[in-house]
N, C-alpha and C positions, 0 to 999 in steps of 0.2 A: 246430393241433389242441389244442395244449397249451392255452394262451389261451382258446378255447373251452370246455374241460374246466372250466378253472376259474370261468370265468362259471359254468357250469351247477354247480358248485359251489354259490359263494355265492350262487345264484339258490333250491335247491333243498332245502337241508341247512334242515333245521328241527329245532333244537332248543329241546325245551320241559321246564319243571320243573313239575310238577303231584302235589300229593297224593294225586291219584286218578286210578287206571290205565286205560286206555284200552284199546280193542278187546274186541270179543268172538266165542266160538265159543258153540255152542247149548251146551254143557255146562256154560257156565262161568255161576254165577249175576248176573244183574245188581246184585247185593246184596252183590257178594264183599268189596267192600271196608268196606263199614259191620260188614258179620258180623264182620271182620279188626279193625274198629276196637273193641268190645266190649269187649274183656280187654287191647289193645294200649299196653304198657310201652312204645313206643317210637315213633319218628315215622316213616311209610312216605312216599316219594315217588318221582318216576319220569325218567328222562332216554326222550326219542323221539328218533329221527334218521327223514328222509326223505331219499331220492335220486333221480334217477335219470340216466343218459345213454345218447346215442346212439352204438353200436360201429358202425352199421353203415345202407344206405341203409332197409334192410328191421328192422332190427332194435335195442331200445331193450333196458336192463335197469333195473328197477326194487327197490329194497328199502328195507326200510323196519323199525323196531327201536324197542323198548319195554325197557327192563331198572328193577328196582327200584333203591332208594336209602334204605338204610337210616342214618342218621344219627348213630344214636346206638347201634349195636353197633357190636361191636370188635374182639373175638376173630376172631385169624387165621383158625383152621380152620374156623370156623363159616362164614364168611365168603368160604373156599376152597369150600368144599364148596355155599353158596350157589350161587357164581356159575359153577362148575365145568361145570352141564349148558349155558349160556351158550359155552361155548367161553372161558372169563377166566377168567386168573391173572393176578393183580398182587400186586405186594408191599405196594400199601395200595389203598384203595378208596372214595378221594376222588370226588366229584361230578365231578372234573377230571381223572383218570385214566383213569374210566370214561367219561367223553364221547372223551377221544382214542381208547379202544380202540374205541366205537363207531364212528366214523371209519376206523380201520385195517381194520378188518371190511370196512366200504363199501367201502375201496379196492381191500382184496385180492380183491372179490369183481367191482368194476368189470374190475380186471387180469387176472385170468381168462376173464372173458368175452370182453375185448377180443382174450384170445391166441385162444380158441377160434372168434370169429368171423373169423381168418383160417383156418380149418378148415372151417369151414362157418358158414352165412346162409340164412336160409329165404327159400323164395322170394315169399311174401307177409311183407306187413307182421307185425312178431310183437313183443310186449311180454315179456318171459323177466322175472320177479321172484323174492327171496327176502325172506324176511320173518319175525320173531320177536318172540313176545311172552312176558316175562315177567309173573305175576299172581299179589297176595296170594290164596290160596284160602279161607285160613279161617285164624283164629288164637283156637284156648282152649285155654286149660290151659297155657299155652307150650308149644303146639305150636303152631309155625308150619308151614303147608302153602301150598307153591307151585306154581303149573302153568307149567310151559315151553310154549308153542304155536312151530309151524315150520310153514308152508307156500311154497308156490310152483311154478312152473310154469318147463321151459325145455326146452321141446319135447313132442314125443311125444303120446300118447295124451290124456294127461289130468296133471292136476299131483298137490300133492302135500301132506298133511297129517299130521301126529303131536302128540301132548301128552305130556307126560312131568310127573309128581306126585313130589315129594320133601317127606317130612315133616322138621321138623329141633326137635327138645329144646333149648328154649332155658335151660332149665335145665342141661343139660349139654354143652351146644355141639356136638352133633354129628345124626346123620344117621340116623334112626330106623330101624330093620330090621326085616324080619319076625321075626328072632331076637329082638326087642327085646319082640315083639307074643305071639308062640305060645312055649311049655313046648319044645317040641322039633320043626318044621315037616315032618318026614318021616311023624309019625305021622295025620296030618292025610290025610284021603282027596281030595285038591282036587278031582280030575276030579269026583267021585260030588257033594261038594259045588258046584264050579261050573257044572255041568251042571244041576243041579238047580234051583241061580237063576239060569239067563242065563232071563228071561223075555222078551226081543226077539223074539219066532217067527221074523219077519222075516230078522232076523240071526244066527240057527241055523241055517236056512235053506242060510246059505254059510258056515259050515264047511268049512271046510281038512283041519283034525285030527281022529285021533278020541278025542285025550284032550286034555282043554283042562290046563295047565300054569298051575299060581301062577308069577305073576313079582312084580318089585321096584316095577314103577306102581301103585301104591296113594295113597288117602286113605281117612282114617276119620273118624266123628262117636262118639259114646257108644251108639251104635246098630247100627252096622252099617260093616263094611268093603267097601271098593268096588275091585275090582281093574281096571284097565285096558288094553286091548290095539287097539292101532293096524292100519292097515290092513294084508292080507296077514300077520300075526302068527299068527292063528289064522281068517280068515273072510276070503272075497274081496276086493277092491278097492272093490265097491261099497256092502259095509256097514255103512263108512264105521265110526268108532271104537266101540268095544266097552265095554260097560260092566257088569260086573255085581255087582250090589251083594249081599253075605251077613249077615243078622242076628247080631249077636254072640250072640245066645241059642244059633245051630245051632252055637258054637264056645266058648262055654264052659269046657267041660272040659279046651281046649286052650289056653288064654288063662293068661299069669304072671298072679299076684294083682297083682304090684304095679300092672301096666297097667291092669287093672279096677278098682284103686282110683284112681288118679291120673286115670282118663275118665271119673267116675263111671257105669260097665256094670253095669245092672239080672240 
């Protein structure tokens, strides 16, 4: 079995270096990375890994990995806090570090499956994968904006998706906040305001809550903030990711100056 495994190793691991990121979900622009490229001080590139093998007569696991490669940053924390929503900490963040830990991922995730398919095996044929995609979203002003994507399936009903948005000050190496964004976020009425722009009917529709809650998945342009809410967060399973975007004009008065001047917000 060992022997085997590793054929299917060197048979299946693909890894690639590309300056432009791969994969997509409907939300994510196919222009993300040109838009990225615009204002961009630094060189963007990408490591993939593919896998897959067989635990079982009935049962394969599949996964499959995208993370950036920034070259020519440096700064530790910026770098921590990067790679952080990834599941990686290293103590540097080599092209060559970050490929082994892509690897260790694969395996830990091979070796789990392998223990749980002596627990259970479907009785038809079933492909169970997991999968990750890191993606430049957009880069002006040195703000870099990245979307984490996760999906996969490994049983049950239906599988599984989320995106996670982390803005990061490259100016000041850290990890932008709503504290960073609004005067003081308590005085801010979210529910009245996000209710007011989920314009999806569709997906109000299925509503969970009856107060929709600011959370920390955001991106912004100089126009408008866009907060995001994953499946079961706030709306059933079927409404699949949440998206509502608020005109900086309806927040204004709750905006620091410094931010409205450094976004250029009309």
């Amino acid at each position: 079995m060992k022997t085997i495994f590793l054929a299917l190793a060197t048979a299946f691991v693909l890894f690639s270096c590309s300056p432009k990121t791969t994969g997509n979900k409907g939300i994510i622009p196919e222009n993300a990375n040109e838009l990225a490229s615009e204002n961009l001080p630094f060189a963007v590139d990408s490591l993939q890994l593919q896998d897959s093998i067989a635990v079982a007569k009935t049962l394969k696991l599949r996964t499959s990995s995208t993370i950036l490669l920034f070259p020519t940053l440096h700064n530790k924390t910026l770098l921590d806090s990067i790679y952080s929503p990834s599941g990686i900490r290293l103590e540097t963040y080599s092209k060559e570090k970050l490929q082994k830990e892509l690897v260790n991922q694969k395996e830990a995730y091979f070796s789990q499956g392998q223990e749980d398919a002596k627990e259970y095996t479907p009785d038809f044929e079933q492909i169970w994968d997991e999968n990750s995609y890191m993606k430049v979203f957009s880069n002006q002003n040195d703000v870099l904006t990245i979307s984490y994507e996760n999906d996969g399936f490994s049983g049950g009903a239906h599988g599984y998706y989320n995106i996670l948005f982390k803005n990061f000050d490259l100016k000041t190496n850290t990890v932008i906040q709503l504290s960073d964004v609004f005067k003081d976020i308590n005085k801010v009425d979210w529910n009245k305001i996000l209710m007011k722009n989920f314009k999806n009917q569709d997906q109000k529709e299925m509503l969970l809550v009856d107060k929709i809650p600011v959370n920390n998945n955001f991106y912004f342009d100089s126009q408008n903030i866009t907060f995001v809410y994953n499946q079961y967060e706030i709306t059933a399973y079927a409404a699949g990711v949440v998206e509502i975007s608020i005109p900086f004009s309806e927040l204004k008065p709750y905006l620091k100056p410094e931010f409205i001047s450094r976004n250029n917000i009309k």
